[in-house]
C-alpha positions in Angstrom: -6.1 -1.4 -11.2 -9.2 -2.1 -11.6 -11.4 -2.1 -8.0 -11.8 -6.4 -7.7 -8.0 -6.8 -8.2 -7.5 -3.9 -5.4 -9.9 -6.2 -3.6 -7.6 -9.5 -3.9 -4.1 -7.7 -3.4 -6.0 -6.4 0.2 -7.4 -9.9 0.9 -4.3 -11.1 0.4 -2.2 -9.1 2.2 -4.8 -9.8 5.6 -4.9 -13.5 4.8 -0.7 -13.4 5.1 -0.8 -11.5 8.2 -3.1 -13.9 9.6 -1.7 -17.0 8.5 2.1 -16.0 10.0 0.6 -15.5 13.6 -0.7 -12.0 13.3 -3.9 -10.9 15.0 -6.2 -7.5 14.2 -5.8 -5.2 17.0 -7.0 -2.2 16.4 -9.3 -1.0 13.6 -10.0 2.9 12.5 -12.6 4.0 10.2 -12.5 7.3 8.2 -13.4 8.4 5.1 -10.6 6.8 3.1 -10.9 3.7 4.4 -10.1 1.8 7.5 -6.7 1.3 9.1 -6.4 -2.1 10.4 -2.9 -3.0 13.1 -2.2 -6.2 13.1 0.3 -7.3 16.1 1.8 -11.1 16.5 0.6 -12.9 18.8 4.4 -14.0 20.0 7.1 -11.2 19.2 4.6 -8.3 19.5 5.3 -7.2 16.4 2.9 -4.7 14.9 1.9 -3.9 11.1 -0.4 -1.8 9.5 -2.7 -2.0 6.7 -4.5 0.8 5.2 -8.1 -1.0 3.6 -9.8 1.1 0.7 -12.0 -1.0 -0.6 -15.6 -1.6 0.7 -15.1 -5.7 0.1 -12.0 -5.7 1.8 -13.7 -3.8 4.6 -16.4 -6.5 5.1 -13.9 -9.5 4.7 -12.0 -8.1 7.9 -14.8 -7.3 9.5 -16.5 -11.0 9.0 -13.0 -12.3 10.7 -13.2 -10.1 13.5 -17.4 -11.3 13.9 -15.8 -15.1 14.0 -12.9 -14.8 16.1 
């Protein structure tokens, strides 16, 4: 898979998080990426994503900047 469409399926996967009532937690940085929890904002659920690509990074980091 090519690095842009790795971009998109990670975009897409926070944009669904965040559109069913998820909010980002927690984030940890390491050299393989970032791992972002997301937990609902009603039924405390909790999900993980693990973010590889540098785009993806800076799209959830620009959501956490406007929120």
């Amino acid at each position: 898979m090519s690095e842009y469409q790795e971009f998109l399926s990670e975009r897409d996967k926070i944009d669904f998080l965040l559109q069913k009532g998820f909010r980002i937690e927690k984030v940890t940085e390491n050299l393989s990426g970032a791992f972002v929890v997301f937990k609902h904002t009603e039924n405390k659920r909790s999900a993980t994503l693990h973010i590889k690509t540098a785009n993806a990074r800076k799209y959830f980091s620009n959501l956490l900047i406007q929120s």
